[in-house]
C-alpha positions as CSV (number, residue, x, y, z in Angstrom):
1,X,12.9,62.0,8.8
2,X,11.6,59.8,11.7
3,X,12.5,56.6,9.4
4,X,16.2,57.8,8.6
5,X,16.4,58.1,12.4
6,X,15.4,54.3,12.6
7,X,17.6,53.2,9.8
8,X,20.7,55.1,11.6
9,X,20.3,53.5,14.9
10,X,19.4,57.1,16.8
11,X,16.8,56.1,18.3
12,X,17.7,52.7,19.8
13,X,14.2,51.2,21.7
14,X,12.4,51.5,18.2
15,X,15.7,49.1,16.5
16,X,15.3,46.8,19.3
17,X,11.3,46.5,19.2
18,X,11.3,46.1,15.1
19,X,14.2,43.4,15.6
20,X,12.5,41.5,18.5
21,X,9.1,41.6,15.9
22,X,11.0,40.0,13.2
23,X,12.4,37.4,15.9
24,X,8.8,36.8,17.5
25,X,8.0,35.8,13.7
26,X,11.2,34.0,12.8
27,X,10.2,32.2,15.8
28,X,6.7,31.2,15.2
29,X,7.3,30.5,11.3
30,X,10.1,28.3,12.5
31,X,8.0,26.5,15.3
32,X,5.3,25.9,12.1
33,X,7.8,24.7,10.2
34,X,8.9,22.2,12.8
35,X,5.4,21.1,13.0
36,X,5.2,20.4,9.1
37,X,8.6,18.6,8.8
38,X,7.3,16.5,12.3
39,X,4.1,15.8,10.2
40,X,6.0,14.8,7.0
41,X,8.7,12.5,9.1
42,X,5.6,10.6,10.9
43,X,4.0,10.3,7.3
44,X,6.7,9.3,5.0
45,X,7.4,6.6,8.5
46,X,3.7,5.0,8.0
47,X,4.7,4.9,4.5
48,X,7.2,2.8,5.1
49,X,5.7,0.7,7.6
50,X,2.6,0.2,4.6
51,X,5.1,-0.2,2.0
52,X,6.7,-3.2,4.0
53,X,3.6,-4.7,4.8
54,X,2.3,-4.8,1.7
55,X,5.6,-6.2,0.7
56,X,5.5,-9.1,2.6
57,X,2.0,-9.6,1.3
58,X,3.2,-9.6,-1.6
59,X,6.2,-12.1,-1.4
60,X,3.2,-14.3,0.6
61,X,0.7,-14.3,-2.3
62,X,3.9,-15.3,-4.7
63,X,4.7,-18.4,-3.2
64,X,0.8,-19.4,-2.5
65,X,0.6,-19.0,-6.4
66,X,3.4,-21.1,-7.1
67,X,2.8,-23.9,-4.7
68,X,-0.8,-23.5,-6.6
69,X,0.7,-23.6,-9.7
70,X,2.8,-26.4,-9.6
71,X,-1.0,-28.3,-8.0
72,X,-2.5,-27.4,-11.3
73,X,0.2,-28.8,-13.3
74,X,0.5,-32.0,-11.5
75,X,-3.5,-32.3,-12.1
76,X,-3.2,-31.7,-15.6
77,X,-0.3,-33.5,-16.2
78,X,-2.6,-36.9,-14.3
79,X,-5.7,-36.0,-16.5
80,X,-3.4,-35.9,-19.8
81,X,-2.1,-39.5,-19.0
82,X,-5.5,-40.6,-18.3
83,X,-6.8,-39.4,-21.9
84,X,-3.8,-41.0,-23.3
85,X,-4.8,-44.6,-22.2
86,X,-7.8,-46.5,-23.6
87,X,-9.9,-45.0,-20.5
88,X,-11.6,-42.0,-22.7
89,X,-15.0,-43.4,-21.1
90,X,-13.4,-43.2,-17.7
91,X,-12.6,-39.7,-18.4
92,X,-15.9,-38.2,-19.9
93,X,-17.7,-39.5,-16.9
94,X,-15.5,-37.6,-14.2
95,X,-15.9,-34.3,-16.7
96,X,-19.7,-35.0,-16.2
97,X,-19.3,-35.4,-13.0
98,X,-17.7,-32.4,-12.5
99,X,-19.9,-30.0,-14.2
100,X,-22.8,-31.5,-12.4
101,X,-20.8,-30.4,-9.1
102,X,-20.1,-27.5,-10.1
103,X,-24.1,-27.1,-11.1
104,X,-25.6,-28.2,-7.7
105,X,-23.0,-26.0,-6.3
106,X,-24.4,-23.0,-8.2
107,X,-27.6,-23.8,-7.5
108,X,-27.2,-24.2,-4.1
109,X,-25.7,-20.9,-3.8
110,X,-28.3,-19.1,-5.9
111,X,-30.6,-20.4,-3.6
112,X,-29.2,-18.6,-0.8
């Protein structure tokens, strides 16, 4: 009956050693624990920090396609006024022109 002994209190340096045991391991699951939630608040920080970043890229990359954008239309709307007027001629010749840069360019780089 050495356990019922234990349970009861009777034999007091055994309680104290089996309760200092669990507190040595509360202890050292606690301190692990600490280390994991450290971890995880450093981690889910640099996620942040990314997250923001990437945001701003983000926001960046919008307004260089808009200005872009708005380029392109003003191009387009120049080279539909020009086919609207009696220079057709004028027109074919700079679309040539421009596939013909675009060839050397090709070229030039296949070359390479």
């Amino acid at each position: 009956m050495r356990r019922a002994g234990l349970a009861e209190g009777g034999s007091g340096h055994y309680v104290a050693s089996g309760y200092s045991v669990y507190e040595e391991e509360n202890e050292h699951l606690q301190e692990g624990l600490r280390a994991k939630v450290g971890a995880l608040k450093s981690l889910s920080i640099d996620i942040g920090t990314e997250v923001k970043y990437q945001n701003k890229m983000l926001n960046e990359m919008d307004s260089d396609f808009d200005s872009t954008g708005g380029l392109l239309g003003a191009t387009i709307g120049r080279v539909k006024r020009l086919s609207r007027g009696s220079q057709t001629k004028l027109l074919c010749y700079m679309l040539l022109f421009c596939f013909f840069v675009f060839f050397v360019l090709y070229w030039f780089i296949k070359l390479r």
